[in-house]
C-alpha positions in Angstrom: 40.3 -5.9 51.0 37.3 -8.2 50.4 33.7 -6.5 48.9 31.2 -7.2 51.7 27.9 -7.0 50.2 23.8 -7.9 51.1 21.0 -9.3 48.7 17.9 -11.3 49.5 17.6 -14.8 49.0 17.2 -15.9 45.0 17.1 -19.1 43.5 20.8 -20.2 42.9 20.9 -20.0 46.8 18.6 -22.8 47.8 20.8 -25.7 47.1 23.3 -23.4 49.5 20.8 -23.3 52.4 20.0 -26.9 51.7 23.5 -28.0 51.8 24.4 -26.5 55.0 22.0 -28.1 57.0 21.7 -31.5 55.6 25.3 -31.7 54.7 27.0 -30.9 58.5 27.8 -33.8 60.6 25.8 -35.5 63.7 28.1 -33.4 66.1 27.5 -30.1 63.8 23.5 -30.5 64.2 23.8 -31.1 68.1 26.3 -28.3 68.5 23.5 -25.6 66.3 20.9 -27.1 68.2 19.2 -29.3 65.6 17.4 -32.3 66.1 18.5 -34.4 62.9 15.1 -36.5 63.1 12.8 -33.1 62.9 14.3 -31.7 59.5 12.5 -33.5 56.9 13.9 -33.6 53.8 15.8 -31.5 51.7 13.1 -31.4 48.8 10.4 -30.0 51.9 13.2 -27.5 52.7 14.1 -26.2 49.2 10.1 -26.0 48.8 10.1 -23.9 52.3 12.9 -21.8 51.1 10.9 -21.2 47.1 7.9 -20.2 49.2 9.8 -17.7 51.2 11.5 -16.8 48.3 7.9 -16.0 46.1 6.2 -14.6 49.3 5.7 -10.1 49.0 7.9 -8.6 51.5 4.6 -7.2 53.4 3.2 -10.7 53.9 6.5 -12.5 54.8 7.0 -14.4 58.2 10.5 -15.0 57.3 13.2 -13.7 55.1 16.7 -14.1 54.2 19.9 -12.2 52.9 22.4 -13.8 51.4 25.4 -12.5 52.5 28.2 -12.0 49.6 32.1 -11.4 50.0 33.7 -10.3 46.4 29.9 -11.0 44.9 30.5 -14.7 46.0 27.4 -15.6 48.3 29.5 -17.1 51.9 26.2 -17.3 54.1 23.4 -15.7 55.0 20.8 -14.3 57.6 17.5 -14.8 58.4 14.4 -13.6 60.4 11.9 -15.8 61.5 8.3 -15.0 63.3 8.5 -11.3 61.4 5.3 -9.6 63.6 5.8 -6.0 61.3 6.8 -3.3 63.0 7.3 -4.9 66.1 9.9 -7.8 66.0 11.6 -11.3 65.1 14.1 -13.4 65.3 17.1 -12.9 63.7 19.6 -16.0 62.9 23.1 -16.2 61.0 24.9 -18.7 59.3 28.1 -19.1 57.1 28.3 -22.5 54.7 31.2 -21.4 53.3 33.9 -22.9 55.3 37.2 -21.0 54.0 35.7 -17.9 55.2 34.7 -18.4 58.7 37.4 -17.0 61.9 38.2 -13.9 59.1 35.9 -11.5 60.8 33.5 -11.5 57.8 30.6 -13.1 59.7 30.4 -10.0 62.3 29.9 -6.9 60.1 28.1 -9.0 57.6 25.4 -9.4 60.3 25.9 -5.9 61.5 25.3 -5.2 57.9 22.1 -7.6 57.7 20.8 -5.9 61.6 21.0 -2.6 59.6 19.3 -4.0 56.2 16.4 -6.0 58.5 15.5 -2.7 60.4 15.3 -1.0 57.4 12.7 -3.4 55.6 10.4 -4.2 58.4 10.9 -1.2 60.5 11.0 -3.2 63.9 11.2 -2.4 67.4 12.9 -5.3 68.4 15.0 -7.9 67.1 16.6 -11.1 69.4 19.1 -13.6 68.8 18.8 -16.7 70.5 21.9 -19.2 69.8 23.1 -22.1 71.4 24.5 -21.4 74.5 27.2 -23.8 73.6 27.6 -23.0 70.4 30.9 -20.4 70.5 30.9 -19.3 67.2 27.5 -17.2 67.1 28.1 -16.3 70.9 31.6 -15.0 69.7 30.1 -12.8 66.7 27.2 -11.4 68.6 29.7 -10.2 71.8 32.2 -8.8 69.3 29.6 -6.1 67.8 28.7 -5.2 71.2 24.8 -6.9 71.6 24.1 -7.6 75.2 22.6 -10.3 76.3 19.6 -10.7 78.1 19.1 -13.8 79.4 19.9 -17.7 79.0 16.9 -19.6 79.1 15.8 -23.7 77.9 13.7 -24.1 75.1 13.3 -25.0 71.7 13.4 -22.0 69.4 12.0 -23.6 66.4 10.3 -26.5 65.0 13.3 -28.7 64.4 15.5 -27.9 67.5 16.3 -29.9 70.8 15.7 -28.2 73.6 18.4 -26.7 74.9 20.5 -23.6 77.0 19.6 -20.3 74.4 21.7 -17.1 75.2 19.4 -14.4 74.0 20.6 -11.3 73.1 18.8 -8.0 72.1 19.8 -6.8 68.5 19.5 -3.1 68.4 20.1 -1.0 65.3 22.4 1.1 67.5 25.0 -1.1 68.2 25.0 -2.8 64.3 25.7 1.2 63.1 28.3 1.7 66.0 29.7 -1.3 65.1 29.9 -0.6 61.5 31.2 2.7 61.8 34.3 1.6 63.6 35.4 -1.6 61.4 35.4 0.3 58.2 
């Protein structure tokens, strides 16, 4: 049985994050949501992620754990537009390609959901994928989120606008989830 583990974001995992964006295909950008013309570069995103990665937990906007099967980082999660104690955007994202369609991804972000509460003490968190993007849709229905609505828009800087399922990520439903896939 594989070791599922959580840590934040260090500096061996920037070339990770880097390489999963710039490194997927025309088709894999459209199908996330990405506009390939809004990323930038990869030396503006590895100095991004070094900012995130020096910023104090109390004065963060976004943060990341790395998620880890067998201490071998796979992927990882991140919150964006933290407002403390109140809410954010929570994202998810595998690079590692062998491990994806295992079942790792779900109770890794269950695991993350559970983690993120715990740090920043929210009230709400909401996931917003690609409405035509199956894999996300697929993780998020399997641990039981509901979603709220579908709605167009652009949730960040570098995206197209597009269909977004959002669903409401409640700490209830991670630990529910957790306690029966043990």
């Amino acid at each position: 049985m594989a070791d599922l583990s959580l840590r934040a974001l260090c500096q061996e995992d920037i070339p990770h994050v880097v390489n999963y964006w710039f490194n997927k295909t025309d088709a894999e950008l459209f199908q996330a949501g990405v506009d390939k013309n809004k990323m930038g570069t990869r030396e503006a995103w590895a100095e991004m992620l070094e900012n995130i990665l020096h910023t104090p937990l109390e004065n963060a906007h976004s943060w990341y754990l790395i998620w880890q099967i067998n201490n071998q980082p796979i992927g990882y999660s991140t919150l964006r537009n933290i407002s403390k104690n109140n809410l954010a955007d929570i994202h998810l994202h595998i690079w590692e390609s062998s491990t994806r369609g295992k079942g790792y991804g779900a109770r890794l972000f269950a695991m993350s959901v559970v983690e993120f509460y715990k740090l920043f003490n929210f009230k709400l968190m909401l996931c917003e994928p690609n409405a035509q993007n199956p894999s996300p849709n697929k993780v998020l229905r399997k641990i039981g989120f509901q979603k709220w609505r579908s709605m167009l828009g652009a949730p960040v800087s570098i995206c197209l606008s597009y269909e977004m399922n959002s669903y409401i990520i409640d700490l209830d439903t991670a630990l529910n989830y957790l306690s029966k896939s043990k």
